[in-house]
Structures are given as structure tokens and as C-alpha cells.
C-alpha positions as CSV (number, residue, x, y, z in Angstrom):
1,X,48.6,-18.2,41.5
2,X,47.9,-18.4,45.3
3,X,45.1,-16.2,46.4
4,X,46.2,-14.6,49.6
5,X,42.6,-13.6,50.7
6,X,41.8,-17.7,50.8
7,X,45.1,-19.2,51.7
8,X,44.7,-23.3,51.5
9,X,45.8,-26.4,53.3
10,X,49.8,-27.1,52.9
11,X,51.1,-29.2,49.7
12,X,51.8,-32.9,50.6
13,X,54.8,-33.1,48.5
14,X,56.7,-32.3,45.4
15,X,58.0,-35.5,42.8
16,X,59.8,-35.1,40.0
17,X,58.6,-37.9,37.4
18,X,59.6,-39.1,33.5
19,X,56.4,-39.5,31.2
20,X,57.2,-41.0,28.0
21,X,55.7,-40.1,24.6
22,X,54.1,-42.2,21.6
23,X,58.0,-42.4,19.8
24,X,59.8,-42.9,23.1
25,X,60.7,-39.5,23.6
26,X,61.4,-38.8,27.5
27,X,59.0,-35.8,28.9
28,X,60.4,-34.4,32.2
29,X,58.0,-33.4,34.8
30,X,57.1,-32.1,38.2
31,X,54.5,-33.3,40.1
32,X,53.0,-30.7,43.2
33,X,50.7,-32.9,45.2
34,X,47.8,-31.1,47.3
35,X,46.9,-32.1,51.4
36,X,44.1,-34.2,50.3
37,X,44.6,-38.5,49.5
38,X,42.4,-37.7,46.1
39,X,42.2,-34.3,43.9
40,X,41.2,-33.2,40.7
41,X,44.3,-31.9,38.8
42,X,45.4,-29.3,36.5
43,X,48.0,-30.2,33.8
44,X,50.5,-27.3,32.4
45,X,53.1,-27.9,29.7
46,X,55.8,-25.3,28.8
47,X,58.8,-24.7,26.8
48,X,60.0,-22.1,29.1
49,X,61.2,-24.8,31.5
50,X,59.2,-26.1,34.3
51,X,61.6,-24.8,37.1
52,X,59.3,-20.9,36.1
53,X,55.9,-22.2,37.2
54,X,56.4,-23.9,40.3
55,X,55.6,-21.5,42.5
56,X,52.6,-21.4,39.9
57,X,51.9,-25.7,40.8
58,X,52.3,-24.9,44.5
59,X,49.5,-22.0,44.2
60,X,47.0,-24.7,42.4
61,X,47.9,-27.3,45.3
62,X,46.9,-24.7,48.1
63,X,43.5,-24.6,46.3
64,X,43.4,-28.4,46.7
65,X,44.3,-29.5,43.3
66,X,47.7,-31.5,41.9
67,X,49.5,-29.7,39.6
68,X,52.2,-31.4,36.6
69,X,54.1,-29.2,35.0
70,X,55.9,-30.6,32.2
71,X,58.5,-29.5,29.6
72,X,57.7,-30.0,26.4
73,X,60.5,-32.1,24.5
74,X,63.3,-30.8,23.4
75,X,63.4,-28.1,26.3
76,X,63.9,-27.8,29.9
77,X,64.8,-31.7,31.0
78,X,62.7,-33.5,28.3
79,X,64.5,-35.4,25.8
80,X,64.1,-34.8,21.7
81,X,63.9,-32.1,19.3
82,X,61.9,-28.9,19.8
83,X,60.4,-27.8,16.7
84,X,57.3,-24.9,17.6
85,X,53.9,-26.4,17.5
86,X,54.7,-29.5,16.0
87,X,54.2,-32.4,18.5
88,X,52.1,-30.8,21.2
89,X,49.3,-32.6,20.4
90,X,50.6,-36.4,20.6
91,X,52.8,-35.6,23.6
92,X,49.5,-33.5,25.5
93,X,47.4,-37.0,25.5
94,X,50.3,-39.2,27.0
95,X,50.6,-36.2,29.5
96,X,46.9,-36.5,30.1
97,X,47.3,-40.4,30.7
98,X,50.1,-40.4,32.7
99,X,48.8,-37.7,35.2
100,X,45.6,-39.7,35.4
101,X,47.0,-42.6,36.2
102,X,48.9,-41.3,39.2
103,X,48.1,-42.4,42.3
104,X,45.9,-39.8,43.8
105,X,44.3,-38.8,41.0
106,X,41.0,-38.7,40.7
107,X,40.7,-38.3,37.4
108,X,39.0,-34.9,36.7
109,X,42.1,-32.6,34.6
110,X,42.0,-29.3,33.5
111,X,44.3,-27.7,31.4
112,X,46.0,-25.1,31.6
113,X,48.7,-22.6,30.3
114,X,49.8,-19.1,29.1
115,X,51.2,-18.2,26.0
116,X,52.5,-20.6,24.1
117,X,51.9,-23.1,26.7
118,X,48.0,-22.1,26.2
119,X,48.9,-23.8,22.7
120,X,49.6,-26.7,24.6
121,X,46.5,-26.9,26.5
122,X,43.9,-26.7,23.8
123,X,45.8,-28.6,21.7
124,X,45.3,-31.3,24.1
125,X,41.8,-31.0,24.9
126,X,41.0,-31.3,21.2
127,X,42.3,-34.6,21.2
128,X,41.1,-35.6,24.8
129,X,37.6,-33.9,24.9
130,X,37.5,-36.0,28.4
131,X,38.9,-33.1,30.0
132,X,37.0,-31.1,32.3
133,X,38.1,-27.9,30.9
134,X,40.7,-25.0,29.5
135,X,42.1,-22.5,31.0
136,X,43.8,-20.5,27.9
137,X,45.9,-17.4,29.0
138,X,47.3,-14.7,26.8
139,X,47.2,-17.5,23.8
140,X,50.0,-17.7,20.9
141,X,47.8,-20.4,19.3
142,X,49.5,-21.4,16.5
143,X,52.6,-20.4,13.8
144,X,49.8,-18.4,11.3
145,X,48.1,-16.8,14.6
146,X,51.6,-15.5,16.0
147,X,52.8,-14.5,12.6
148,X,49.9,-12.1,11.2
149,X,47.6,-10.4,12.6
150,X,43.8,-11.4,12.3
151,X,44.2,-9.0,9.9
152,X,46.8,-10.4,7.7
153,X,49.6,-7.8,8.7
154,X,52.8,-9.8,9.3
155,X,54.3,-9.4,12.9
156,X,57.8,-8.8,13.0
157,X,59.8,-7.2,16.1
158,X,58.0,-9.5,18.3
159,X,58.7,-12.5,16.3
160,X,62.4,-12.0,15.9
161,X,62.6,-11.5,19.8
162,X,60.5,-14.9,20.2
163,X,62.5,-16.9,17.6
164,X,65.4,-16.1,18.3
165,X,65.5,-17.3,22.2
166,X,63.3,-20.1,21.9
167,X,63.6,-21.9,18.0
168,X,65.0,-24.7,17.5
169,X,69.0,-24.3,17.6
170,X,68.0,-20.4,18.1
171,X,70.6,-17.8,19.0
172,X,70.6,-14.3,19.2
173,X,69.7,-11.9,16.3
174,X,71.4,-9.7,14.6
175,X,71.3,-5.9,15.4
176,X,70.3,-5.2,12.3
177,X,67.6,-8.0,12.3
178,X,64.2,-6.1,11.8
179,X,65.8,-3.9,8.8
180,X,66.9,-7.2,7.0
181,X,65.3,-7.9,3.5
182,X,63.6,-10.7,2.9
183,X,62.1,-10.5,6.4
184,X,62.0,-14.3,6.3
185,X,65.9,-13.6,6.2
186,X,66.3,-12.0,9.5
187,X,67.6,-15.0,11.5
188,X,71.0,-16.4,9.9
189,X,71.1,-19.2,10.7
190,X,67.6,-19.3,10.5
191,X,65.9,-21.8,13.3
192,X,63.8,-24.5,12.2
193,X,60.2,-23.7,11.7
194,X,61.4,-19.8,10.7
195,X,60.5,-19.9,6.7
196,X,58.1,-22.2,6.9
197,X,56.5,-19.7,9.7
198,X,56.0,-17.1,7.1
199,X,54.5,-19.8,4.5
200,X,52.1,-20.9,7.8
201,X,48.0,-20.3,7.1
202,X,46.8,-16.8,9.1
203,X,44.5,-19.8,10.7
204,X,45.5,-23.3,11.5
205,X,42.8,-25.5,10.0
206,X,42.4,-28.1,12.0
207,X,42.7,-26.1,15.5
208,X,39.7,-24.0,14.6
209,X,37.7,-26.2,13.3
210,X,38.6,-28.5,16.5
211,X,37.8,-25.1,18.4
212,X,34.1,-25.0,17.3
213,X,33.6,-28.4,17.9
214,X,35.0,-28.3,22.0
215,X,32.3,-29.3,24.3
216,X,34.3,-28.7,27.6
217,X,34.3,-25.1,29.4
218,X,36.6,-22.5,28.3
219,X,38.3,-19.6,30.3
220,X,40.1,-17.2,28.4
221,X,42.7,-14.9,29.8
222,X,44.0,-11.6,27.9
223,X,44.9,-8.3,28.3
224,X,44.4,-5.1,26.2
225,X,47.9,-4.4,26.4
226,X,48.8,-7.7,24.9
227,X,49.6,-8.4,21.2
228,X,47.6,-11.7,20.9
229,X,44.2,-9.7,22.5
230,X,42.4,-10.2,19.6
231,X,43.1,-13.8,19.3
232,X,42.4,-14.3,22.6
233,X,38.2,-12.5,22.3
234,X,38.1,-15.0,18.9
235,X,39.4,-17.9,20.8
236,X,36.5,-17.4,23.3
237,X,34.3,-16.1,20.5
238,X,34.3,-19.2,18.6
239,X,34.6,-21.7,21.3
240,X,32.2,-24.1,21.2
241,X,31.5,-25.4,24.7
242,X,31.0,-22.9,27.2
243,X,33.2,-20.4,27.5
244,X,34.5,-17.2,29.4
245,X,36.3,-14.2,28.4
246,X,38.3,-12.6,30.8
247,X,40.3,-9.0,29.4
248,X,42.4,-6.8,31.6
249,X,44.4,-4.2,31.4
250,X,47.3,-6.6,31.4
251,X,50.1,-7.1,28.5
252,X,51.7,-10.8,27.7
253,X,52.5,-11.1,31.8
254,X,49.2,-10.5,32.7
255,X,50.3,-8.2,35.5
256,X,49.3,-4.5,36.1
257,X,51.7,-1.5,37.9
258,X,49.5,-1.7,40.6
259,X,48.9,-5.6,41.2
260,X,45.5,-6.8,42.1
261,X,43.9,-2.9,42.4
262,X,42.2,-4.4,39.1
263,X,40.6,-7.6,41.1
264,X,39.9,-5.5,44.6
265,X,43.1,-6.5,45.9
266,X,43.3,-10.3,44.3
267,X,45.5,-11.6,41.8
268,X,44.5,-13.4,38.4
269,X,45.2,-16.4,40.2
270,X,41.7,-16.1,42.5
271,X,39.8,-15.9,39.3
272,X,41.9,-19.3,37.7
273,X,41.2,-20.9,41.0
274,X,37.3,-20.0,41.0
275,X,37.0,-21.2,37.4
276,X,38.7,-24.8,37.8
277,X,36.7,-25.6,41.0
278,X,33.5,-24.6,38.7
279,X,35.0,-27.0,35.8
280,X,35.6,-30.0,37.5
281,X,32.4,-29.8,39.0
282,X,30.4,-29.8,35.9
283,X,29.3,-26.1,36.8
284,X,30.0,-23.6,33.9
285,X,27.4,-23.2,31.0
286,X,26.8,-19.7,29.9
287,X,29.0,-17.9,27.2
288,X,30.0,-14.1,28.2
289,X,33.0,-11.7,28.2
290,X,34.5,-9.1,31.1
291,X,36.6,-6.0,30.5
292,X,38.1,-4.2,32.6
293,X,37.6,0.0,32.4
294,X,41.3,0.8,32.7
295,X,43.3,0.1,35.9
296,X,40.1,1.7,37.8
297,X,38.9,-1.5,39.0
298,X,35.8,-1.0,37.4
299,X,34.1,-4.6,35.2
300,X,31.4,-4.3,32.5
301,X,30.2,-7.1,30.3
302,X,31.0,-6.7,26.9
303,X,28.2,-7.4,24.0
304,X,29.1,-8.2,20.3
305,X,27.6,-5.5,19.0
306,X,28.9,-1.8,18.4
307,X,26.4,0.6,20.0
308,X,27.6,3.9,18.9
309,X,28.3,5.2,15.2
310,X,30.2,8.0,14.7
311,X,33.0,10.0,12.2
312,X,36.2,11.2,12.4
313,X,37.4,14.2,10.1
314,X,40.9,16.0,10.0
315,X,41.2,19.6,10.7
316,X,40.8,20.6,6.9
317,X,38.3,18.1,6.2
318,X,38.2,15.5,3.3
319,X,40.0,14.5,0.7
320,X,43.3,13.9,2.5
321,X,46.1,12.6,1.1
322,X,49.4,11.3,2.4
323,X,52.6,9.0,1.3
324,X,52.8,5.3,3.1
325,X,56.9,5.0,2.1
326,X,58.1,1.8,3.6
327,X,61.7,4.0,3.6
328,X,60.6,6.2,6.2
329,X,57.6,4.2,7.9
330,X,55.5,5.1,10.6
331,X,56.8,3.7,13.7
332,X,55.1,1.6,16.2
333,X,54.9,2.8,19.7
334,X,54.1,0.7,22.9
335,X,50.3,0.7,24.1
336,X,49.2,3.6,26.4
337,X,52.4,5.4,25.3
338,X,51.6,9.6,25.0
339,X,50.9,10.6,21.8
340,X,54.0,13.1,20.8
341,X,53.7,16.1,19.5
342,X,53.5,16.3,15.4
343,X,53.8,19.3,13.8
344,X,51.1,22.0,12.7
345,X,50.3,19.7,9.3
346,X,49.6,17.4,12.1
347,X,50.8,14.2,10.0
348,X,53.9,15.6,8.3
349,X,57.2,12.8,8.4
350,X,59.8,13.0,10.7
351,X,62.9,15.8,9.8
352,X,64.9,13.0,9.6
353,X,65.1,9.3,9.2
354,X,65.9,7.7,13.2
355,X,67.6,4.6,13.1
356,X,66.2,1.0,13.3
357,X,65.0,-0.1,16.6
358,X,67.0,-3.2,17.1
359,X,66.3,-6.2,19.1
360,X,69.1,-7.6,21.3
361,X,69.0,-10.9,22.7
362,X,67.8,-11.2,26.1
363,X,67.0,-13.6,28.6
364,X,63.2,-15.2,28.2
365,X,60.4,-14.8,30.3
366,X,57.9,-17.5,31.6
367,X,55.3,-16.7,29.0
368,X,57.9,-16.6,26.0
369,X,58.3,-12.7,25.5
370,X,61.4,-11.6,25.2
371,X,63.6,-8.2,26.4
372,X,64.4,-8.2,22.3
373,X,60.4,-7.0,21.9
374,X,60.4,-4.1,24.5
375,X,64.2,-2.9,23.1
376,X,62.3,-2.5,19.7
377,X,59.1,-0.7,20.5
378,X,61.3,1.6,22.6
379,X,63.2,2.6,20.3
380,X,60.7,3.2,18.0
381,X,58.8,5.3,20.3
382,X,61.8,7.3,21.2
383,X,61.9,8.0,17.2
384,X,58.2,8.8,17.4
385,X,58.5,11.6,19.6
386,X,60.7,13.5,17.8
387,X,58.3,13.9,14.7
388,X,58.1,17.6,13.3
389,X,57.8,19.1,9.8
390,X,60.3,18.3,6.9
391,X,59.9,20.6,4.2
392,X,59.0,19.5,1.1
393,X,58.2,16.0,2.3
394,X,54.9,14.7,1.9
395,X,52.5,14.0,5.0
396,X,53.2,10.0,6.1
397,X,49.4,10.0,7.8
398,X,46.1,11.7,8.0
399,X,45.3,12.2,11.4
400,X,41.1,12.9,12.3
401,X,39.4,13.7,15.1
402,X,35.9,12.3,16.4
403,X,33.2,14.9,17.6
404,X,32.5,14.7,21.3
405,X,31.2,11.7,22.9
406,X,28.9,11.1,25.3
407,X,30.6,9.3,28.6
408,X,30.4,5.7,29.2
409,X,32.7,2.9,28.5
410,X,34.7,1.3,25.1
411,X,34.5,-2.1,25.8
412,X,35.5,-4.1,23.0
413,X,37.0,-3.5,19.7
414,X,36.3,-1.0,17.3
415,X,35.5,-1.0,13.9
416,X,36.9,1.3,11.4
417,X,35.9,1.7,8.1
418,X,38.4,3.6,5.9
419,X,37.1,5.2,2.5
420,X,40.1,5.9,0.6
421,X,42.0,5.1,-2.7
422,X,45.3,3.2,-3.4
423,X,47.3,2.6,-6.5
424,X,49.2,-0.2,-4.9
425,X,48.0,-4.2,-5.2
426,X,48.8,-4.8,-1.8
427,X,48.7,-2.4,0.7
428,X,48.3,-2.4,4.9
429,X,46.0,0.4,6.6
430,X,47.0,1.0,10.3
431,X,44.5,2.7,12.3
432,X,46.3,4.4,16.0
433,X,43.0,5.9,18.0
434,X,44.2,7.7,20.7
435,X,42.0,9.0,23.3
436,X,43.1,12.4,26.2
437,X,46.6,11.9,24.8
438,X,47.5,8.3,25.1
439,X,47.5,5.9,22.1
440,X,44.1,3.6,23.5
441,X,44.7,0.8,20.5
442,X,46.2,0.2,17.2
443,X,45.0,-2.4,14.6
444,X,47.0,-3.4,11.0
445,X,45.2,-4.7,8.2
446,X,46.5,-5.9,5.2
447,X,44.5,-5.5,1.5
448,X,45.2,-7.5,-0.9
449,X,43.8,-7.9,-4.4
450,X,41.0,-5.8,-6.5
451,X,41.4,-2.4,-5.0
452,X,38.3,-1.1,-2.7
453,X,37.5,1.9,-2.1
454,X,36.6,0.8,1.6
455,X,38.5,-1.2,3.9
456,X,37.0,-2.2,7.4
457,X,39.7,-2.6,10.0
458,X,38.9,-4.2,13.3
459,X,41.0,-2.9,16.1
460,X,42.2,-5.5,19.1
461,X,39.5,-5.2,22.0
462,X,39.7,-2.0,24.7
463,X,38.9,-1.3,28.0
464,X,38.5,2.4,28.4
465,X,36.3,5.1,30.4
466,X,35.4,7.8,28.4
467,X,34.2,11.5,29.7
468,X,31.4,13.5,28.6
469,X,33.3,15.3,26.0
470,X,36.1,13.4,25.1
471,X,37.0,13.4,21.3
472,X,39.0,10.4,19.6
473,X,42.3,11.2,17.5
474,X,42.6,8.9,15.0
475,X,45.8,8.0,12.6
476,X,45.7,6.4,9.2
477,X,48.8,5.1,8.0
478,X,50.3,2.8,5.6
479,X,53.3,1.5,7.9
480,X,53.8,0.1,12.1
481,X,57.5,-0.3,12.2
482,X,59.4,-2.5,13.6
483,X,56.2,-3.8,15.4
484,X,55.2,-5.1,12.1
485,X,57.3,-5.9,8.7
486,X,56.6,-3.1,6.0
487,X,54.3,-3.6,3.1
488,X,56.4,-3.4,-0.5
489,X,53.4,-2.3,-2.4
490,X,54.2,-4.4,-5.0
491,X,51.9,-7.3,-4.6
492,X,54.4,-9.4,-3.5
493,X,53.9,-10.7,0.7
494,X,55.5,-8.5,3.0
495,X,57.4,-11.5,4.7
496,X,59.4,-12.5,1.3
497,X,59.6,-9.3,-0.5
498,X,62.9,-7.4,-1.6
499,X,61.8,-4.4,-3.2
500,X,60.1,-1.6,-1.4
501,X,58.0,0.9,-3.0
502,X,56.1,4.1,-1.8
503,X,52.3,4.4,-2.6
504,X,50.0,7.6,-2.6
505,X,47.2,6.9,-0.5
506,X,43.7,9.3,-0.4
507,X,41.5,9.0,2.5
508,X,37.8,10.1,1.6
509,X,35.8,9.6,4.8
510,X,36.3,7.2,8.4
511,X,33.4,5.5,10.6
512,X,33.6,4.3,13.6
513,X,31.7,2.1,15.0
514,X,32.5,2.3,18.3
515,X,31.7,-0.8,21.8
516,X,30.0,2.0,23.7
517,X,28.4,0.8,27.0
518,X,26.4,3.8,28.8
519,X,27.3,4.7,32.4
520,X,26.0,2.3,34.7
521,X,24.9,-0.2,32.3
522,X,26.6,-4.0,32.3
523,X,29.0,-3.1,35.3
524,X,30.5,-5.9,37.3
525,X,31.7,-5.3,41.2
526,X,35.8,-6.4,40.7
527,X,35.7,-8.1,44.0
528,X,32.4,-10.8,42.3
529,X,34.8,-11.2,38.6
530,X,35.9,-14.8,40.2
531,X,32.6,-15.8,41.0
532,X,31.1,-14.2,38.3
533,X,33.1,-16.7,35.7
534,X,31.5,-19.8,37.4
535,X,27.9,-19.1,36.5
């Protein structure tokens, strides 16, 4: 959190303190006081114990602001059950009252927190809109939002790996986890919240209609590398107060292999610490959305609109057929990973069936990922690369190609409309578009009821420079496993189905409609991005 470029005065003190909520449960805290006699403060609560984000607090008091960092109850030193998302809203406001009625205090809170401790924050402010504003950083909003996709597509490596560290009475999965049938089978025991998890709305009601009713200023935090990007631009999106939205090339840690080269040698902290002094002052009223071009430390500002249309074809042109077989799925690989080599059908299965990735329990991390997630996808991206040509099995994808682009910058997400034909009553469409040999983004939607002959899938936003020239690959599939759980095909929801079936798919044409910012157009300086979220 501490911005080296500005250090700040020394913290007064650190006290640890009890807060007690509405049924007497016992909320254990940490309190990191700033120089000053009175600040404005910044209130984080997390399940990952509180122990994580003190060097966090102590960051926050350097910029002149107290910091209480709470565990939510049932975890860390709080007292109580911990069942995922169910009394964060209650516990939030006697949070809220107990940190403004410390001494020193002055009242003016923001709130803040990553992941699932993002949850946390706007849960609060929804029921305090007091507050002077939200900080929201790589958000797992709700159960629905962290189950599915904004899609539909259920979730499932990533949610083993989460649910099986942090549920209640969780313990480690089972190797054999993400092949397990019913999916909302995997965990045995399962930990409480698991079923009804699967059962959970894709959106929780009364958070997004709180969400379009906020007054207070919003900063939203994500990364293109991160699962929850998309929810992240829609929690911005539909905010209704003010509201900034902050994408780089960051996954769920929000870091980069070459820390602060995206901010012009600062950290994500400057730009938190920039926004809060704006909030507390009153200062932020304008709506508007930064992406970052890559790890080049080039900004633009991202519109809502698509500029550029174009199509995709495969190398023999249209119809194209293939088999989505939730038997021998497509497999997920990480983001950015190379695209391997397929053979000269360019979409023909794999020779042979690799074995299930398998998620292995593993120590959590501050923002509630897990080592089980990462074990998965590489896994599954080891099997990718060793797809070539099986005789006599039908192609698994139809892979296309874009015509050359003119250069600029993909700043956004990118819409892709699929014509194609189905016989099954439920069916997911994965779009991979891969740009100069690296997968760029991969979206999942799931299609359920009267069949259409066109399905429009919205990929998670990007951040990408693209060269006079360059040609998109794109990959339509029926599968992304273990990333996500495989579609039976039979109607019946991928989270509670037993019975697996392949379907014949037929792809007939693909759009694009592609975030296209020319060169020069909308760029940001990196080293103005703090400011620039202020105005």
C-alpha cells in the first residue's frame, strides 16, 4: 500500500480492539493509528485473517489515515460461525460505528477491500450510504457472481480451490474433485453454503439493485488476468454514484512480473491512496474507465462502445462443424499462456485423453485464491499442449482467423457473435481469441432454452496493443475444463447433472465486434493514473 515516491509521517500506534455485533458475536480487530490527533479512516474486513493486511493498515496510516482491519466472524480471532456472505452486512455497520466512535476519528470512512473482502465493503456502504466512499478491488461480490460467469457458465476449479480452504468446516478436496459427478458433489463433506452455492441467483438481487442506487464514489480495481474482470467493469458500470474503473494487467493479486513498470515505477497503492484523499474530500464526480495496453505502461480510456466490426473465418471457410464431448473437453489454459501447436485440421482432439487436473489443498492467500486453482489450470495447460490429430475422431473446435487489423489498442471486451446450430437444449459456447500466439481472453456462455441460431458472447475486458497487421485466432468450443464444470447437453444445469452427453455443433459465420481505440487516441501518461482517478 505505501507509496515509496511520497513516503508519510510515522504511525502513532497499533491497538488491538473487540467490536461486538448486533447478536453478540465478538469481531476481532486491529486498529493502525496515523501521526495526526484527528484522520479520516479506511475500514477493511477480511476472512483471510487480519494478521495479512497489516502491512496494508500501516501503508494507509503513512498517507495520514487510520486504518481497522477486522476479521470477519468466524475467522481469524472473531468469535461465531462463518458461513460466505451471510452476515456481512449487519456485522459491516457495527464495524462502521465502532470505528467512528474511536477517539480520533473524525468521522469521514471509506471502505475498502479485495476479493471477497471487496464483498464486505460494498455490502456495507449499502446499508451505511454515510460513507464517503468504496474502494472495491478484484471483487467476488456475491455466491451467484463467483459461481457463474456473467454468462451463466458455472465456475468450477476455482471454486473447489476457494471452498475448500475457506468454507465453513472446509478441508481439503479430493484429488479427484473436479472429475466428480454431480459437481455440487465435489466436496464430501461438503462445507456449508456449497449446494446452496450452486442453487445461488447468477445476480444477488438486492446487491445490485442496492448498487444502482449508491450515491457515494466508487473505485474499482481489476485486472485482465483476473477471473472476476468482468464483474469488476459491471460493478463500475452500473454503479450509481460516481465511479472509477481501474483495469491492469494484473490477476486476483493485483501484481505484475515487473512491479510498478505498469504505474511508472508506483504501486496500486499510490492510486488507492490518491482516490481516498479525493473521497473524503467530497472531490470525485465523473464516471470513466482506464486500461492498461499490456505491461507497456501505456493508459487509454476505455468507451462503451465497440469501434471496429470485423469476421473471422477458418482456413476452409464456412460451414464448420465440430463435436463439443464433455468426455474429452477442451481444456482451459491460464491467461497469456502460448497457444500450442494443433495439428494440420487445426481443431482436431487430442491423441489421447490426459488426465484430470487436480486441485490439491494449499495454503490461502490474502485475497482468498488458492494454490488448488493454479495446480488445475496447469495441468490442464500441460494437457493442452500436447494436442495433435486422432484419426477418426471428430474435430473438438473450429478455429478462425480475423483479416488484418489496423494498429491501435483492444481496450475492453469483445463481442462475439457466433452463428451456428446445436441439437442440444443446453449448451455453453467458449470463445479463446488469441492474438501473435498468446491466448489474449477467453469468455464462456451458457444457452439455454429455444435453440438460436446466434449466440452473442461477451468476452471479460482486455488491454492489448495491436500492430498494423496483426490477425486474431479465434476458437469455438463447446467445453473450458477444469476452469469451468462441463455442460451435459441434456438440459439439465451443469452444477447438478449426472449424465454427460456429446452434441454436434455447426458454426455458420463469427463477428467481432471488437474495443478498438486508434493510435494516439484516449492515452493516459501512467505516471497521471493516480491523479487522473480524482477528477
Amino acid at each position: 500500500m505505501t507509496d515509496p515516491a511520497r513516503p508519510g509521517p510515522a504511525t502513532r500506534g497499533t491497538d488491538d480492539l473487540d467490536l461486538t455485533a448486533p447478536d453478540g458475536v465478538r469481531l476481532a480487530a486491529t486498529l493502525v493509528r496515523p501521526a495526526a490527533a484527528t484522520w479520516p479512516a479506511v475500514l477493511i474486513r477480511t476472512p483471510y485473517g487480519r494478521g495479512r493486511l497489516l502491512p496494508e493498515a500501516r501503508g494507509w496510516a503513512a498517507h495520514g489515515f487510520g486504518c481497522l482491519v477486522v476479521d470477519v466472524r468466524g475467522r481469524g480471532g472473531s468469535t461465531g460461525e462463518f458461513r460466505p456472505y451471510a452476515h456481512e452486512t449487519d456485522d459491516g455497520v457495527a464495524a462502521l460505528a465502532a470505528l467512528r466512535a474511536t477517539p480520533g476519528c473524525d468521522g469521514r470512512v471509506v471502505l475498502a477491500g479485495a476479493s471477497y473482502g471487496a464483498h464486505c465493503a460494498v455490502a456495507g456502504a449499502l446499508a451505511d450510504p454515510g460513507v464517503c466512499g468504496v474502494l472495491a478491488a478484484v471483487p467476488a461480490l456475491g455466491p451467484g457472481e463467483t459461481a457463474r460467469e456473467p454468462g451463466g457458465a458455472a465456475r468450477l476449479a476455482c471454486r473447489i480451490g476457494w471452498w475448500s480452504e475457506h468454507g465453513a468446516g472446509a478441508r481439503p478436496a479430493a484429488p479427484s474433485a473436479v472429475s466428480t459427478l454431480p459437481v455440487s458433489g465435489a466436496l464430501t463433506p461438503a462445507p456449508d453454503g456449497w449446494a446452496d452455492l450452486w442453487d445461488a441467483p447468477e445476480e444477488t438481487p438486492w446487491l445490485w439493485s442496492g448498487i444502482a442506487r449508491a450515491a457515494m464514489p466508487l473505485l474499482a480495481v481489476g485486472g485482465t488476468a483476473d477471473p472476476f474482470a468482468a464483474r469488476t467493469r459491471e460493478l463500475a458500470r452500473r454503479w450509481g454514484g460516481p465511479s472509477r474503473l481501474v483495469l491492469g494487467p494484473w490477476g486476483h493479486e493485483l501484481d505484475a512480473p515487473a512491479p510498478g513498470a505498469v504505474l511508472a515505477g508506483r504501486r496500486i497503492g499510490a492510486v488507492y491512496a490518491a482516490w481516498a484523499r479525493a473521497a473524503v474530500q467530497g472531490r470525485p464526480r465523473g464516471r470513466g474507465a482506464l486500461v492498461a495496453v499490456g505491461e507497456t505502461g501505456r493508459w487509454v480510456r476505455a468507451g462503451d462502445g465497440p469501434a471496429l466490426t470485423v469476421a473471422a473465418a477458418p482456413p476452409d471457410g464456412f460451414p464448420a462443424g465440430f463435436v463439443a464431448d464433455p468426455e474429452r473437453p477442451v481444456r482451459s489454459r491460464p491467461p497469456g499462456a502460448p497457444t500450442p501447436a494443433l495439428a494440420p485440421t487445426d481443431g482436431a482432439a487430442p491423441a489421447a485423453t490426459p488426465p484430470a487436473a487436480t486441485p490439491a489443498a494449499a495454503p490461502a492467500t490474502s485475497t482468498g485464491t488458492t494454490a488448488a486453482t493454479t495446480s488445475a489450470t496447469t495441468a490442464a495447460t500441460t494437457a493442452a499442449t500436447t494436442e495433435s490429430a486422432a484419426a477418426g475422431r471428430p474435430a473438438d473446435r473450429v478455429v478462425a482467423h480475423t483479416p488484418p487489423l489496423p494498429a491501435g489498442v483492444l481496450a475492453g471486451p469483445l463481442v462475439v457473435t457466433v452463428t451456428g446450430d446445436t441439437d442440444a437444449p443446453d449448451a455453453d459456447w467458449v470463445v479463446r481469441v488469441g492474438l501473435r500466439g498468446h491466448d489474449l481472453v477467453t469468455a464462456v456462455h451458457r444457452h439455454r432454452g429455444p435453440v438460436s441460431r446466434q449466440v452473442v458472447v461477451t468476452t471479460p475486458p482486455v488491454g492489448a496493443a495491436v500492430d498494423e497487421g496483426d490477425r486474431l485466432r479465434v476458437e469455438i468450443a463447446g467445453h473450458h475444463w477444469p476452469a469451468h464444470a462441463r455442460n451435459p447437453h441434456t438440459g439439465r444445469d451443469p452444477a447438478h447433472a449426472t449424465e454427460l452427453r456429446a452434441d454436434r455443433r455447426t458454426v455458420h459465420a463469427l463477428r467481432l465486434d471488437l474495443p478498438h481505440v486508434r493510435p494516439g487516441r484516449d492515452e493516459v501518461a501512467a505516471a497521471a493514473i493516480p491523479e487522473e482517478v480524482t477528477l
